[in-house]
C-alpha positions in Angstrom: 141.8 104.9 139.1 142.4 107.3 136.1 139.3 107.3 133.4 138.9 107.2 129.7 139.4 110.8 128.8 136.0 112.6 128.3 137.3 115.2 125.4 138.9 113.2 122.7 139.5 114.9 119.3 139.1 113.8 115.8 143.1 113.7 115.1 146.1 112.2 116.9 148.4 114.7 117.9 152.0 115.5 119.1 153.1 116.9 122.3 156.5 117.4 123.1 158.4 116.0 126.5 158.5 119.9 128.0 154.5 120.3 127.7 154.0 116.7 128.3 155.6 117.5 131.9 152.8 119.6 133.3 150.6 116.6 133.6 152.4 114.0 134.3 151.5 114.9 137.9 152.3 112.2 141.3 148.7 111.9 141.3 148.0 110.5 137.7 151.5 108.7 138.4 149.6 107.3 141.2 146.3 106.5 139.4 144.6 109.0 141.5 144.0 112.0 139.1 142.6 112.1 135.5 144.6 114.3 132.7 143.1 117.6 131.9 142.0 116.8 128.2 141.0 120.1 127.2 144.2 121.9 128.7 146.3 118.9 127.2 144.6 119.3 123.8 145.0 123.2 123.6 148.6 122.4 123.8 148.7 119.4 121.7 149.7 120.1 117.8 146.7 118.0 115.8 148.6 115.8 112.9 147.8 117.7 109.7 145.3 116.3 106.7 142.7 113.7 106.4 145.2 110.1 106.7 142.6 107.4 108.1 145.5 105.9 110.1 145.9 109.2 112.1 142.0 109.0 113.5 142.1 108.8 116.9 139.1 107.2 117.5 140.5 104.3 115.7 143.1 103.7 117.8 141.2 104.7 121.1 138.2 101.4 120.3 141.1 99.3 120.0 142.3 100.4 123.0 138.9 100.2 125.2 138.7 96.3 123.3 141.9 95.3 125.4 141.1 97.0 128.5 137.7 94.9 128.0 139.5 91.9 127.3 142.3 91.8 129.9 140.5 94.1 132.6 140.1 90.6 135.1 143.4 89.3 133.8 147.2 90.0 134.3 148.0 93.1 132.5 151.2 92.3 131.2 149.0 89.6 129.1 147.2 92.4 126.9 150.9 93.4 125.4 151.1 90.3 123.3 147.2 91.1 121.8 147.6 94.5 121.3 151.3 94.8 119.8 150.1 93.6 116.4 146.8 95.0 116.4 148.5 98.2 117.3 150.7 98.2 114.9 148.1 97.3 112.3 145.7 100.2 113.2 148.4 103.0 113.1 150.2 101.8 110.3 153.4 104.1 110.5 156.7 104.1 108.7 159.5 103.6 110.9 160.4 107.6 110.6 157.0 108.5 112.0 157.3 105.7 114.5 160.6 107.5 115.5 158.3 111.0 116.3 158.6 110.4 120.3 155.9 114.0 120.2 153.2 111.1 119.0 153.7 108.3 121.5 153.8 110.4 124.1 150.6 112.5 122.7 149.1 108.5 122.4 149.7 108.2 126.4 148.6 111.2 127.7 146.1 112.4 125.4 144.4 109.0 124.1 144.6 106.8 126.7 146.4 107.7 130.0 144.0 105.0 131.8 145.5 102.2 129.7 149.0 103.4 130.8 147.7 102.9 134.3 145.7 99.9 134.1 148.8 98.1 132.7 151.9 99.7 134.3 151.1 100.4 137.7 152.9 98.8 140.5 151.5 96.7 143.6 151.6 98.6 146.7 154.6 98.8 148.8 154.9 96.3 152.2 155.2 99.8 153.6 151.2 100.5 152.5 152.4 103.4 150.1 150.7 103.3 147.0 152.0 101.7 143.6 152.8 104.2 140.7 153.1 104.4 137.6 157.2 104.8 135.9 156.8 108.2 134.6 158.6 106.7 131.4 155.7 105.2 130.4 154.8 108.0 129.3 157.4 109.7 128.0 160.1 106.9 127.9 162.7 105.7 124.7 161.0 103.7 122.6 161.7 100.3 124.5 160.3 101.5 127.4 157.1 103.8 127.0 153.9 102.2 127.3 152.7 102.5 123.6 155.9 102.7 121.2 157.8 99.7 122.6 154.5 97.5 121.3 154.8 99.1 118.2 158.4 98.9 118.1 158.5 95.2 119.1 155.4 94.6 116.5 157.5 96.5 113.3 160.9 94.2 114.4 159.5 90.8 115.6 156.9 90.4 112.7 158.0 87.6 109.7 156.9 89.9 106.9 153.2 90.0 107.0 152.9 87.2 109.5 152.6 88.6 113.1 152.8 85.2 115.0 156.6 85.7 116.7 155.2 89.4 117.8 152.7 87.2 120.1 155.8 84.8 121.0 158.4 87.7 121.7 155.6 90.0 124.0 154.7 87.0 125.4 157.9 87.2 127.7 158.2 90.1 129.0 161.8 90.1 129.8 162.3 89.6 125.7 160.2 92.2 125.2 162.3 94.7 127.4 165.3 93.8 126.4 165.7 92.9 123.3 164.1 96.1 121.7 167.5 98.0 123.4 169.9 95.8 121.3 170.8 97.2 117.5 170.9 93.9 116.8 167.2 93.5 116.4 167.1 95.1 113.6 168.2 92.4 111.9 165.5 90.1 111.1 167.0 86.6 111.1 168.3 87.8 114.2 165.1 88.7 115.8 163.5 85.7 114.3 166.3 83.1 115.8 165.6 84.5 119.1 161.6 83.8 118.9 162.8 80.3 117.8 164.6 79.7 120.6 161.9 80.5 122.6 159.1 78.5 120.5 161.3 75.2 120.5 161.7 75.7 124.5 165.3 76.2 124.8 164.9 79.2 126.3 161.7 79.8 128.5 162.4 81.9 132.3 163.2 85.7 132.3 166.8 84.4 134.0 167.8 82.5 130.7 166.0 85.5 127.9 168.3 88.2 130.4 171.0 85.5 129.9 171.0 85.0 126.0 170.1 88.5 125.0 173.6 90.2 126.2 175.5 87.1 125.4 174.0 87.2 121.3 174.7 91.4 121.7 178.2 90.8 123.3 179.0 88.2 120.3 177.7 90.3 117.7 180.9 93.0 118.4 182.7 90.1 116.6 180.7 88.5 114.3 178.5 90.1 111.7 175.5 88.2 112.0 174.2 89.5 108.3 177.4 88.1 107.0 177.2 84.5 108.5 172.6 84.8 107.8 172.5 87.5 105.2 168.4 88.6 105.2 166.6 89.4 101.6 167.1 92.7 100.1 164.4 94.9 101.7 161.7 96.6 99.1 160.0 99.4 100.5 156.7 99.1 98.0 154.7 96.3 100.3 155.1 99.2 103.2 153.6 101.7 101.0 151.0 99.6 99.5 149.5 98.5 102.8 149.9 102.3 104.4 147.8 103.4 101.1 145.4 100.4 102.1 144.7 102.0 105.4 141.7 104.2 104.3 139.5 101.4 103.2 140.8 98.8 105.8 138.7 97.5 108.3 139.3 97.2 111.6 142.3 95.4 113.2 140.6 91.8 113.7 140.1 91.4 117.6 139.8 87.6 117.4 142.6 86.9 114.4 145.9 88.7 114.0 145.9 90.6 111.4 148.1 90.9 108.6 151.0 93.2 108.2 153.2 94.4 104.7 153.3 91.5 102.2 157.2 92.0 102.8 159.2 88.8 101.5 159.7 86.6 104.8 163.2 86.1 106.6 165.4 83.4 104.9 164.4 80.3 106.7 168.3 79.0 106.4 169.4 82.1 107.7 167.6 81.7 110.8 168.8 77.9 111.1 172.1 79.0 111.2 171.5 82.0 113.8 169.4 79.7 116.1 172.4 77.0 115.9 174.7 79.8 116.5 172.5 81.4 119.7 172.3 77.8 121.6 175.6 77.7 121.6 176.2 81.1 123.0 172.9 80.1 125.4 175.0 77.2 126.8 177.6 79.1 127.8 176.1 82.2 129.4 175.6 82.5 132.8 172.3 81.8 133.9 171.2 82.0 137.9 170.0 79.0 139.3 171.1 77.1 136.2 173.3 73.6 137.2 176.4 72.7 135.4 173.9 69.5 134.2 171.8 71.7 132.4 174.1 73.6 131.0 175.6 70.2 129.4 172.3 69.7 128.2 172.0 72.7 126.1 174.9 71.3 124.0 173.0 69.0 122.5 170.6 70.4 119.8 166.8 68.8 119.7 165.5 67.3 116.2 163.6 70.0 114.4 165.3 73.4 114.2 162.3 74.6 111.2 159.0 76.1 113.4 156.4 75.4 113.0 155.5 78.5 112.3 157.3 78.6 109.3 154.9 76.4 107.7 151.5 78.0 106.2 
């Protein structure tokens, strides 16, 4: 299996798709073959100054604290642990989240045997070996290993509270889907479909794979920040908690940690988005769903707040 990387540097780094592709060889795709650090880091342009939230070592013990934690467990359960924690550590704006040099510097030059350990594939019935998708590592946003936790971290959290991060990466199919959709950008919107999924009305990967295209599809329609406009967004909480990164302490491994104190989503604009999604949830197709239970969605349980939504 691929190992810690021996050579680690003091700085993150970039490293762009075309340099990245000389080690993303079969054999690491396979989990058979290490990266070369040193080459990789030759390469590699180091992220300039002194910023404490671009310390690689930072990053890297977080890291080695989920492989610890998860190593005997399913891997897809570490994503809902370390998306916050992730997202806490680095601290990025969303324009140097949108660097794809970094994430892809992240997974090859941090922690390659973390992409591994969490992405690679059973074996084949055939006896071929599993393998890793090679976008993992150099994937859109939504799909490599590192950014779409971030990603899903910066859109699913409720200002500073990072509970309907654990809620959305809890379910993977939400997690690989909605972070494709535009739509998610909008934050009553990505907070009405985590309260679908805490009040139970929508729970498989057949009914998130159902709702998610039938809220998108809708949305060419109805402006959904019309009908639940969100606050006025002030970028000084950002700033104040990037600033706050050099005497931070680490991300808490047993309590999540708390993001920018950002002003939380309207709580009646998410009412009205939930009401709005279990109707559109009703009527989407769903595999294996019966016409019974699709009756049954009609009818809207008592207690639309979360409990979340309480402090």
């Amino acid at each position: 299996m691929t190992s810690r990387p021996e050579h680690l540097p003091e700085r993150l780094a970039l490293i762009s798709d075309v340099q990245a592709a000389e080690y993303i060889s079969t054999g690491l795709l396979e989990g058979r073959e290490d990266v070369p650090s040193i080459a990789l880091n030759k390469v590699a342009e180091p992220l300039p100054g002194d910023d404490a939230r671009l310390r690689l070592h930072r990053v890297r013990d977080l890291i080695d604290d989920a492989l610890n934690r998860f190593r005997d467990e399913r891997p897809t359960g570490a994503d809902a642990w370390l998306a916050p924690r992730l997202h806490d550590t680095l601290r990025l704006t969303r324009r140097e989240a949108a660097e794809k040099g970094l994430w892809t510097y992240m997974a090859l030059g941090v922690a390659p045997d973390y992409v591994v350990w969490r992405h690679l594939s059973e074996p084949k019935a055939d006896g071929s070996r599993g393998r890793v998708a090679r976008d993992k590592f150099v994937g859109a946003h939504y799909k490599q290993a590192f950014a779409r936790l971030w990603w899903a971290a910066e859109l699913f959290r409720d200002g500073s509270d990072y509970r309907p991060v654990v809620v959305a990466c809890g379910n993977q199919d939400m997690l690989n889907s909605a972070l494709r959709l535009d739509i998610v950008d909008h934050r009553p919107t990505a907070q009405a479909l985590v309260g679908l999924m805490e009040r139970g009305t929508v729970r498989t990967g057949r009914e998130v794979n159902a709702l998610t295209p039938a809220v998108n599809a809708a949305a060419a329609t109805l402006m959904y920040d019309v009908i639940a406009p969100d606050v006025e967004r002030d970028g000084e909480p950002v700033r104040d908690w990037i600033a706050g990164a050099e005497s931070a302490l680490p991300s808490p491994r047993n309590n999540l940690p708390e993001g920018p104190e950002e002003e939380r989503v309207p709580e009646e604009a998410v009412r009205r988005l939930v009401a709005h999604f279990e109707e559109l949830f009703a009527d989407a197709p769903v595999r294996g769903r019966t016409s019974d239970e699709s009756e049954s969605l009609c009818v809207s349980p008592e207690g639309t707040d979360s409990d979340r939504r309480t402090r």
